[in-house]
N, C-alpha and C positions, 0 to 999 in steps of 0.2 A: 851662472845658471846651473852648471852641473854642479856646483857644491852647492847651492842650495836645495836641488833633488836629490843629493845623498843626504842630505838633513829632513827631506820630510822623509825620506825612505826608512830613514832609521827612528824616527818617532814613531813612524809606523809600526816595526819591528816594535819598539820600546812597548808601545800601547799593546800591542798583541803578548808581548810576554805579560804586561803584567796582567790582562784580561786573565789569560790561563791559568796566572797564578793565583790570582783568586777566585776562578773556577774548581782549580786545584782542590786550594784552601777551604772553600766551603764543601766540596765535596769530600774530603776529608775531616772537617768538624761533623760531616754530616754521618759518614760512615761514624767515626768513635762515637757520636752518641746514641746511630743505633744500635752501635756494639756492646755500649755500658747499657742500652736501658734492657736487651736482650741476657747480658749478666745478668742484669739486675731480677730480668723474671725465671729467669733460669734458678739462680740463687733462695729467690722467693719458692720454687716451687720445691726445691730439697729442703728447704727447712721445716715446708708445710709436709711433707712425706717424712722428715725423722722424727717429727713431730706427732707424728702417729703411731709410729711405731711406739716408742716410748711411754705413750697418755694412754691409762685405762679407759676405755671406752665400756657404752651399756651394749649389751647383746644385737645386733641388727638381724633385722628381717631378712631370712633369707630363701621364706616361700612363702604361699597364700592358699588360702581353707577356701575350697570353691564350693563344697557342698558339706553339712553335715547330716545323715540320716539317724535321728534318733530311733526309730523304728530298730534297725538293724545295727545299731551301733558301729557305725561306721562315718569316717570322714576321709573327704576326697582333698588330695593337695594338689597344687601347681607340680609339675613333675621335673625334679633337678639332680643331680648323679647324686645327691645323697638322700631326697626323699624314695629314690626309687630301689634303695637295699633293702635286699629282703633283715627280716631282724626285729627286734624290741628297740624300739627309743622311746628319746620324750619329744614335746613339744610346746616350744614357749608363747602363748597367748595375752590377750589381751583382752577385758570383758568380764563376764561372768566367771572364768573360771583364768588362772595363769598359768597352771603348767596340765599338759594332760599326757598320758599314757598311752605309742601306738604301739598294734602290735603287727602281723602278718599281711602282707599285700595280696588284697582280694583280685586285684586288677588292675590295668592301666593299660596308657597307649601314651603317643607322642606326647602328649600334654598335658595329663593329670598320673595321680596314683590314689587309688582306693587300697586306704588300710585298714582294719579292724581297730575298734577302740577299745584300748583297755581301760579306762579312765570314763566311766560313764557320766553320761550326759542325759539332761532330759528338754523338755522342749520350752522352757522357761530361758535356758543359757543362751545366753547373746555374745558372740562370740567375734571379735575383728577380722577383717580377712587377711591382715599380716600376723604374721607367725617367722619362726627361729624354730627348724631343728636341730633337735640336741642327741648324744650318745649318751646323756647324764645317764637316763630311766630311772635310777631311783634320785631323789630331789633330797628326803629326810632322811635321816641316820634311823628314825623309829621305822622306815619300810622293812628294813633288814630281817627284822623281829630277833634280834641277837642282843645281848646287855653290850652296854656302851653308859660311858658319863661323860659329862660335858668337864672338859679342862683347860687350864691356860698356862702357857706355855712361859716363861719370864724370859724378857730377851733386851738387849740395847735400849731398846726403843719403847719396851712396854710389853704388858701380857699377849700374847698371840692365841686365840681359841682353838682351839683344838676336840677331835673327839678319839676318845678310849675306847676301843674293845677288844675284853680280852680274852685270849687265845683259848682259854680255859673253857669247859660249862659251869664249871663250879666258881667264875669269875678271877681266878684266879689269871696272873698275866704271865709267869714264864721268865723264860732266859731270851728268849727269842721273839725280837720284835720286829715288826716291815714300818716303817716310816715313810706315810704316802705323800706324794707332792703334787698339788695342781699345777694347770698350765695357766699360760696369760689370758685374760680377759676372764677368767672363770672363777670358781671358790670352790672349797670341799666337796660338795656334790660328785665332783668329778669322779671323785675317786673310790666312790661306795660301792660300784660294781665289783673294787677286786676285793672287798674285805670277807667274803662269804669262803674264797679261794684261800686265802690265810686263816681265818679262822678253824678251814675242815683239817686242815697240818698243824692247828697248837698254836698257834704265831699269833701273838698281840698285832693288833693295830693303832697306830698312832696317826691320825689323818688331820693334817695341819696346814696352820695360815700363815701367810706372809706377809712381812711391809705391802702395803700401799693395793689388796688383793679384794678390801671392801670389807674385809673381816679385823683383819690385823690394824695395827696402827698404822696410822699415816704420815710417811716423811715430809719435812716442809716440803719437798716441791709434788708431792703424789705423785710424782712418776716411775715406772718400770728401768732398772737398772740389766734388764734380762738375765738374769741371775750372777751378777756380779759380786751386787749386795744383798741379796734376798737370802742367799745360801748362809748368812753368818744367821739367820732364825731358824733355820733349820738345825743345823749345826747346834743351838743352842736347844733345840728340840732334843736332839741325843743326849747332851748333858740330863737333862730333866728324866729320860727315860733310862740314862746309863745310874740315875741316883734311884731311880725306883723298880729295880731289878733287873735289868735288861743287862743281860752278856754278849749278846751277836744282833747285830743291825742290818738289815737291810732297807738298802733304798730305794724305793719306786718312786718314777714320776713319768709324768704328763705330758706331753710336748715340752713345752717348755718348762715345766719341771724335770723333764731329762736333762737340759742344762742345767738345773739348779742343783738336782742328784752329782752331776758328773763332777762340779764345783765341789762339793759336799766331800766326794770321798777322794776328790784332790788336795783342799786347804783342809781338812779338816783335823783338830787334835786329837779326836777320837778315832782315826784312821785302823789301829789296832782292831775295835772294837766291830769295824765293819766288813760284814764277811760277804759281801754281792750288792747289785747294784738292778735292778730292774727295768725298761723305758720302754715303754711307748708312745710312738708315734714319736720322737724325742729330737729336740733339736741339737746337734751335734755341733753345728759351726753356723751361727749366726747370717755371715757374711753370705754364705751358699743360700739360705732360707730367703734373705732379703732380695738378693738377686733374682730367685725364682719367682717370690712375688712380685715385682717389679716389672718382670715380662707375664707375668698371668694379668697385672692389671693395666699391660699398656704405657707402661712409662718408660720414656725415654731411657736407656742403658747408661747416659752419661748424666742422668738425674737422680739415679736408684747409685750410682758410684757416688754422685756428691754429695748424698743423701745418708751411704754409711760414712763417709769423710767427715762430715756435719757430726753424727753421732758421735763419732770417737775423737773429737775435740773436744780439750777443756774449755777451750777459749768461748767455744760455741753453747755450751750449756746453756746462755739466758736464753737463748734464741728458740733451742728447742724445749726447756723448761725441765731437762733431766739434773742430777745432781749433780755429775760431770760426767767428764766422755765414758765412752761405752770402749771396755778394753777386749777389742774384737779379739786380739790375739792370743788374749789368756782364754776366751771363751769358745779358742778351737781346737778342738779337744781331737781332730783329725793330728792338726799338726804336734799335739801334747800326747800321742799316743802310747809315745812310750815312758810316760808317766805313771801311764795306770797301774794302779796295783789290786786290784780288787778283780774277781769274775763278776762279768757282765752278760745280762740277755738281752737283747735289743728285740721288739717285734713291730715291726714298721710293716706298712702297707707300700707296694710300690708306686699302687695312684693316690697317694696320701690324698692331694690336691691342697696340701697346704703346708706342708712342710717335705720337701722331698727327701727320699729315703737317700739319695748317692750318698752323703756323708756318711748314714748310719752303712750303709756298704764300705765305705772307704774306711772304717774305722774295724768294722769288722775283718776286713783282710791284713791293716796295718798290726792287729793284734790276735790272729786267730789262737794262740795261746790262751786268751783269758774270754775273749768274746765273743759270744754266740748268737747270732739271727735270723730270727723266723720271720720269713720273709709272706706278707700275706699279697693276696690282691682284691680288688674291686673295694675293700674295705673302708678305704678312705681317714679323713684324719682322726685318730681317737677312737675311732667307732670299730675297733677286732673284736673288739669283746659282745656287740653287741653282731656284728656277723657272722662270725663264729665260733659263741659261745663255748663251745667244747673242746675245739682244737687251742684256741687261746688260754683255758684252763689247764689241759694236758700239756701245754708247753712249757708254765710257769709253772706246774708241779714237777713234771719230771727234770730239771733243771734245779729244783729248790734238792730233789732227793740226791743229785748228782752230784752237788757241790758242798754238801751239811749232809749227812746221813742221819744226825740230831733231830734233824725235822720231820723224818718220817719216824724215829723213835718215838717224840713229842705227840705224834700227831696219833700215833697206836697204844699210848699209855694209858 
């Protein structure tokens, strides 16, 4: 009798282990497939965010026309830290009219801004309530009222357009040229605000396109290299400009034509030829830019990390549809700083809100030797020149007579 109640006792036992172990076991298939499908959406959502970064996108809305008074020439926006600077811009529409001209804020409170219009309107225009403001202000190279010609640029990949004006009034171009660079999502436009500033010192302008920019050729896959590759059509921009007179180069660019500039007078063979280096609002290291957007848009810190991992894999390329990884480390120009050989002026805002100035700071201390920045505020991304037109002009002139004494000779001859 007693060994036969040690024999159910231990079927007992038996049944009970193995119950648990297949409680175990399914609670264990059950954890790793929520783990892999949680991979898996985790995975899914860096790819769809490097995937962004990289792919031109069209301009987004990013205010709304609540009221137009043609009477008084004026129109009221939605009110957001960049409709509410005071200043000249533009504004991208939809309707009757696509881009319009504002100027001086008449008024506002929590929730709108009343600007004056420079860009008339009458009461026929039908106008959408989304809108994009822009720092462009002028749109055509003919607002300037300066000679210019339309030219192309020969590069790897095909002509790249470009527009001419030279430094001269008698059309004449010079020994000394600024070679301007837009940023990402934008085209030439950008860069019309600084040719008036070059032009009154003598200085040709050369304002130019890049792969994959809506102007320029397009690489099989169209997407943004963030100035990895972009920089060899600029580069080849110089050659074109070093065979048609040009002795001293300067570089400006744009957000992220500051990367593409900084690339430029790092790889580039015309290095001699280049005597300064320009940037606003300029993206300095990649890596720092991504990260900040990353937390401005609410995304997880360990998806905005997988997200530049994604990038900077070759492996990864189909996934995100770049031409291969993104070489963050050549493109940190913090950590490259004693690379530089050229004088630099950085003028970044410190509430960019969209590309943060710490780099262009860290870069500035890493080399105060060659680099100098003018630090604005409330100006936000791109838009100094449209806040404070004057002191943005006096910083890039006194700095051009600082470093080239040639330029103020050129510009009094």
């Amino acid at each position: 009798m007693k060994a036969s109640r040690r024999a159910v006792a231990h079927d007992a036992r038996a049944g009970r282990a193995d119950t648990l172990r297949t409680v175990l076991g399914a609670t264990a298939v059950g954890l790793a497939s929520a783990f892999l499908a949680a991979s898996a959406a985790f995975a899914f959502v860096a790819v769809r965010v490097a995937r962004r970064v990289v792919m031109p996108a069209a301009r987004a809305a990013d205010t709304r026309i609540l009221d137009v008074d043609v009477a008084a020439q004026t129109i009221t926006l939605k009110r957001t830290p960049d409709t509410a600077l005071p200043g000249r811009y533009g504004l991208f529409t939809t309707g009757a009219a696509d881009y319009l001209k504002v100027g001086s804020i008449l008024s506002s409170d929590a929730a709108t801004v009343k600007r004056k219009l420079l860009t008339e309107v009458d009461g026929d225009m039908h106008l959408a309530p989304e809108a994009a403001f822009s720092g462009w202000y002028f749109r055509q190279p003919e607002e300037l009222h300066l000679p210019f010609t339309h030219e192309y640029v020969p590069t790897a990949l095909g002509p790249c357009p470009a527009w001419l004006f030279p430094g001269g009034d008698d059309g004449e171009t010079g020994e000394s040229w600024v070679i301007q660079i837009h940023g990402r999502g934008t085209t030439r436009s950008e860069c019309l605000r600084a040719v008036p500033v070059f032009h009154s010192l003598g200085i040709t302008s050369l304002v130019v396109s890049y792969r994959n920019d809506g102007d320029a050729p397009r690489t099989r896959s169209g997407t943004y290299a963030l100035g990895a590759t972009e920089w060899r059509d600029v580069d080849a921009a110089i050659t074109w400009a070093l065979r048609r007179g040009a002795r001293r180069i300067i570089l400006m660019g744009w957000s992220m034509g500051g990367a593409i500039a900084l690339q430029v007078s790092l790889g580039s063979a015309h290095r001699e030829s280049i005597v300064g280096v320009i940037l606003d609002s300029p993206v300095v290291d990649w890596r720092t830019v991504l990260t900040y957007q990353g937390h401005e848009l609410r995304i997880p810190t360990a998806v905005t990390g997988l997200a530049i991992g994604t990038l900077g894999a070759d492996w990864a390329a189909p996934a995100t549809r770049a031409e291969g990884g993104i070489p963050f480390d050549r493109l940190d120009i913090v950590a490259r700083a004693d690379e530089l050989r050229h004088p630099a002026l950085i003028l970044h805002s410190d509430d960019d809100g969209f590309v943060p100035s710490s780099a262009s700071h860290a870069l500035a201390d890493a080399r105060p030797d060659l680099v100098e920045m003018q630090t604005f505020t409330t100006a936000r991304h791109t838009k100094l020149w449209n806040y404070d037109q004057q002191r943005w002009t006096d910083a890039i002139e006194s700095w051009l007579r600082r470093h080239d004494p040639t330029f103020a000779e050129e510009s009094a001859s």
